[in-house]
C-alpha atoms as an extended CHARMM CRD file, in Angstrom:
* protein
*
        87  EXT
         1         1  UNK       CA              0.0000000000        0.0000000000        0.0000000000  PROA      1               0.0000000000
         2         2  UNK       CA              1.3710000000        3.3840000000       -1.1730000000  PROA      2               0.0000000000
         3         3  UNK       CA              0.1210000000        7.0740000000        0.3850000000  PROA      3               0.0000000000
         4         4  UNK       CA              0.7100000000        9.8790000000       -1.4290000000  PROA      4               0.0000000000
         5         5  UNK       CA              0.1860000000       13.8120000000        0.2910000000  PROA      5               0.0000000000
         6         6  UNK       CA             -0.5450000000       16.4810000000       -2.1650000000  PROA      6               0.0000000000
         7         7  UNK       CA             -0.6710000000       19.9960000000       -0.3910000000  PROA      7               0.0000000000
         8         8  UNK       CA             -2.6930000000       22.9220000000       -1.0220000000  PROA      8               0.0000000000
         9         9  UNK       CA             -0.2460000000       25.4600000000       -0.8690000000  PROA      9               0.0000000000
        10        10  UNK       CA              1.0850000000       27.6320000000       -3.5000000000  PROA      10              0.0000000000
        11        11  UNK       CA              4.5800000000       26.1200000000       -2.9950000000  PROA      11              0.0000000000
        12        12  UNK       CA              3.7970000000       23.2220000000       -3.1070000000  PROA      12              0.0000000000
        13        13  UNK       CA              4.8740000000       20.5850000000       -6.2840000000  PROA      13              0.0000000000
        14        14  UNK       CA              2.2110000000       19.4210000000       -8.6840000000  PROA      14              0.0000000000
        15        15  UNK       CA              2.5110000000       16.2120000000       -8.2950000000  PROA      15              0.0000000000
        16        16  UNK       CA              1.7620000000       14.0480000000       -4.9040000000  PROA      16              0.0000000000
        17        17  UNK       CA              4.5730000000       13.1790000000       -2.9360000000  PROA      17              0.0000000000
        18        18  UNK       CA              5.2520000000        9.2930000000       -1.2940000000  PROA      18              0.0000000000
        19        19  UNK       CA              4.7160000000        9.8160000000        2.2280000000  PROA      19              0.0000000000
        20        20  UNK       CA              4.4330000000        5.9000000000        3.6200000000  PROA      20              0.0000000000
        21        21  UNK       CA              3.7510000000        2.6410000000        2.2380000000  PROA      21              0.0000000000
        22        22  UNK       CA              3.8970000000       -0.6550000000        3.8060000000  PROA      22              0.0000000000
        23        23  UNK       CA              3.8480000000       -4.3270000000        1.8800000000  PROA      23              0.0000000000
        24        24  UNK       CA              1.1840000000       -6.3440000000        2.6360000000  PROA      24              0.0000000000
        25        25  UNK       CA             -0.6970000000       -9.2190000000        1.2140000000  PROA      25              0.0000000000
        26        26  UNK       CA             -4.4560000000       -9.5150000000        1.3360000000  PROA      26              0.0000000000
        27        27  UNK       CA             -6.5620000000      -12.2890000000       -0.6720000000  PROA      27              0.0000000000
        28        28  UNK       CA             -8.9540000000      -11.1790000000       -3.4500000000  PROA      28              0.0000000000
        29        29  UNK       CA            -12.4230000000      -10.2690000000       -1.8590000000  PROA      29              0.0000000000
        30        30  UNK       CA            -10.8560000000       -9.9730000000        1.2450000000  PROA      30              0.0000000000
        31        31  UNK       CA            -10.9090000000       -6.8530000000        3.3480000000  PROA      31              0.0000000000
        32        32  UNK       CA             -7.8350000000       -5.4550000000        6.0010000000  PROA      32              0.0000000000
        33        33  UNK       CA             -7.6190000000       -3.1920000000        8.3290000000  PROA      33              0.0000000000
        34        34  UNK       CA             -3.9690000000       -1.4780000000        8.1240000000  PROA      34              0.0000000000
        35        35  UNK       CA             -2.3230000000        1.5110000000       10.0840000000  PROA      35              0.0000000000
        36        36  UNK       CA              0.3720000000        3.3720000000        7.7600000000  PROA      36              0.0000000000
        37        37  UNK       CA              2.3120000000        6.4320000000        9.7920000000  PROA      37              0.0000000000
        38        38  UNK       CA              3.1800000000        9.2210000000        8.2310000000  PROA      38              0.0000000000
        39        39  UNK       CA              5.9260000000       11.4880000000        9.4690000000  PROA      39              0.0000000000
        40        40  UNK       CA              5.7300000000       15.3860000000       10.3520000000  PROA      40              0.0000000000
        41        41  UNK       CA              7.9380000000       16.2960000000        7.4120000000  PROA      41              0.0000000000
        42        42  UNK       CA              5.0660000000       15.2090000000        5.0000000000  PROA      42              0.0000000000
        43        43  UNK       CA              3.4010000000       18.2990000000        5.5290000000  PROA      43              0.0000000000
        44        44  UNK       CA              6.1250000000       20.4720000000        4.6650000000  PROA      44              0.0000000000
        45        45  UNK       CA              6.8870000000       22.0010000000        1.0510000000  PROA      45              0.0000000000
        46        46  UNK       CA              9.7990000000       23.9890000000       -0.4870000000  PROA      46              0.0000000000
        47        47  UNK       CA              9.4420000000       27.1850000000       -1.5960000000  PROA      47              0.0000000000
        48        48  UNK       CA             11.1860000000       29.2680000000       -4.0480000000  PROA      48              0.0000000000
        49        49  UNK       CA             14.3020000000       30.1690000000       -2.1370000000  PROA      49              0.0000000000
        50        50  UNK       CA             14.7590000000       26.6830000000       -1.4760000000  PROA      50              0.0000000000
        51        51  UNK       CA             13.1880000000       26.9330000000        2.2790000000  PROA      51              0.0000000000
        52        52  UNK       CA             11.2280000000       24.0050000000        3.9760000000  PROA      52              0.0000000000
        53        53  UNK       CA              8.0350000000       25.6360000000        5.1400000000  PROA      53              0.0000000000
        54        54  UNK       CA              4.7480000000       24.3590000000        6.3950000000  PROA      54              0.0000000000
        55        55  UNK       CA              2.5950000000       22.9240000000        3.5190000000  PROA      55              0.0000000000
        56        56  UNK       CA             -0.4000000000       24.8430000000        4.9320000000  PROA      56              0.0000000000
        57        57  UNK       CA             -3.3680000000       22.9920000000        6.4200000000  PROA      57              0.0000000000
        58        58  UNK       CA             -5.2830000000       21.7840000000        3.4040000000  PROA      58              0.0000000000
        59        59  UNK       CA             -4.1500000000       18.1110000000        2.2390000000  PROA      59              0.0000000000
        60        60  UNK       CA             -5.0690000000       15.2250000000       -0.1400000000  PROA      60              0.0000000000
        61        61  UNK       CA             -4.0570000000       11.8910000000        0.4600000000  PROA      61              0.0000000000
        62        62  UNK       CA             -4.4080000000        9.8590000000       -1.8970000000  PROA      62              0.0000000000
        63        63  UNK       CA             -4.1260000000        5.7810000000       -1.4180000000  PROA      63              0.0000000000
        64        64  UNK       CA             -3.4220000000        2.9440000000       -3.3400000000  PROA      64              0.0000000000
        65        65  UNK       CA             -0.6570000000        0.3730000000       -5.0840000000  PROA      65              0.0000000000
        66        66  UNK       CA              0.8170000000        2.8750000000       -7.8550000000  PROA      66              0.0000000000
        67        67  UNK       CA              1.4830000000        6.7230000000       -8.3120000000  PROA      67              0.0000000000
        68        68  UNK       CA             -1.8470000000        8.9410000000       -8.5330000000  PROA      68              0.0000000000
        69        69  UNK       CA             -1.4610000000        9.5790000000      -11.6930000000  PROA      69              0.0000000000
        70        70  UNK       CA             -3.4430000000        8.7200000000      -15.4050000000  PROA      70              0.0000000000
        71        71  UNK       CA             -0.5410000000        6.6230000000      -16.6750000000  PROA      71              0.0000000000
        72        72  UNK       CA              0.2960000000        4.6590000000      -13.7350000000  PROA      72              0.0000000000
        73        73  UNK       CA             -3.4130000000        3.5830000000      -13.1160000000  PROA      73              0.0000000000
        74        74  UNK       CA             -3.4820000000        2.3920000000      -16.8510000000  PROA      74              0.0000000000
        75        75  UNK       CA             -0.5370000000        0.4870000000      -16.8600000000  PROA      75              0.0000000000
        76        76  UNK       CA             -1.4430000000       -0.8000000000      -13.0360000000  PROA      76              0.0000000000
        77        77  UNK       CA             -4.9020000000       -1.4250000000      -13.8010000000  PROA      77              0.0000000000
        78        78  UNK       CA             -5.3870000000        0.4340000000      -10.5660000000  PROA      78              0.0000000000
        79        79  UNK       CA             -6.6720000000        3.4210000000       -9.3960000000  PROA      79              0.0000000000
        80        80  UNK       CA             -6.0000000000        5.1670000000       -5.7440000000  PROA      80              0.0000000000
        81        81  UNK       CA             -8.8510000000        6.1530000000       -3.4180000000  PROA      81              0.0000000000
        82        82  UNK       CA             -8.2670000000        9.7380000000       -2.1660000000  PROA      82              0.0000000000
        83        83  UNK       CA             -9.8880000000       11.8370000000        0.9070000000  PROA      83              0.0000000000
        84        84  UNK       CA             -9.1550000000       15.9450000000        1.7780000000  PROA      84              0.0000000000
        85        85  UNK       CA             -8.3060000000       16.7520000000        5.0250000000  PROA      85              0.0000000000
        86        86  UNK       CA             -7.9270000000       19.9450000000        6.5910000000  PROA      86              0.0000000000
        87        87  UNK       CA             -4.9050000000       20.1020000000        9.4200000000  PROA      87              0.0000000000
């Protein structure tokens, strides 16, 4: 399982950044319950002047076993859940 933070902020990179992933194996039509930490420094960005600031408080995480993006779900066959959270 991969999780990806995308932040809100102006500074922030376009693309989702890996924040945690763990390996685990669950059967087909089976369901898991799994905890996944993720680590202060995932809510930080860089700005311009090459700085690490706070990302700001608005987040989306998104979850899954590839990259959120349009060509990794294709070639996958995959695509990650995501949720918003406000910090």
């Amino acid at each position: 399982m991969q999780i990806y933070i995308h932040s809100k902020s102006s500074d922030a990179t376009p693309f989702p950044k890996l924040c945690g992933f763990k390996r685990v194996a669950i059967p087909a039509g089976s369901e898991e319950e799994i905890e996944i930490s993720i680590c202060d420094s995932a809510f930080t960005v860089v700005n311009d002047e090459g700085e690490v600031i706070s990302g700001g408080n608005e987040f989306t995480f998104y979850a899954g076993t590839c990259q959120p993006d349009p060509l990794s779900e294709k070639l996958s066959g995959t695509s990650c859940v995501s949720v918003s959270v406000v910090k």
